[in-house]
N, C-alpha and C positions, 0 to 999 in steps of 0.2 A: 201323601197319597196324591197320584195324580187325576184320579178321578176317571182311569181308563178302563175297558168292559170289554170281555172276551166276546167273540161273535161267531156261532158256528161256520162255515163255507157254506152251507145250503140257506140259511136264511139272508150273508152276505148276496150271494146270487137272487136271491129272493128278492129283496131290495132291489140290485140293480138294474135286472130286466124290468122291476116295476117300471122304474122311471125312464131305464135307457143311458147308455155310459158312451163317450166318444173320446177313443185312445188315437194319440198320434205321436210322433217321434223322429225325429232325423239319427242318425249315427253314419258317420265320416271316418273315415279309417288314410291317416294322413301321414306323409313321412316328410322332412325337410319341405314342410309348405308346399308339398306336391298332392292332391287325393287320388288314393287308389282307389276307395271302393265307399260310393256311396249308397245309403239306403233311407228310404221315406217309408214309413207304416205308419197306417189310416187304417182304426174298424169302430166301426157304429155295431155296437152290440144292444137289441133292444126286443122285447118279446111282440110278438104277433095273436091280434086280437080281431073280433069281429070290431073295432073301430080301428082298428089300422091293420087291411089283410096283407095276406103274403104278397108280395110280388113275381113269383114265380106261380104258374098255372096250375090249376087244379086236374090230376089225374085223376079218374074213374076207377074205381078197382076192379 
């Protein structure tokens, strides 16, 4: 037994907005030591609370 534990996706999520997750990555797409196409991804996934509010403005409804 490895000692591993199934996790729903909602309470996964649940978790990580708790805390806040920061994904990044390069991918290089290269032929004889030449690059054609490179790509950088960056995202700060993290829930909004009354101690850390939105950054975007508040609309009036």
């Amino acid at each position: 037994m490895t000692g591993q534990q199934e996790v729903a996706l909602v309470d996964l999520l649940d978790r990580l907005l708790a805390g806040g997750v920061v994904l990044a990555g390069d991918i290089t797409l290269r032929i004889a030591d030449v690059d054609l196409v490179r790509i950088d991804l960056k995202a700060l996934i993290s829930s909004v609370n009354n101690a850390v509010p939105s950054p975007w403005k508040q609309v009036a409804p």
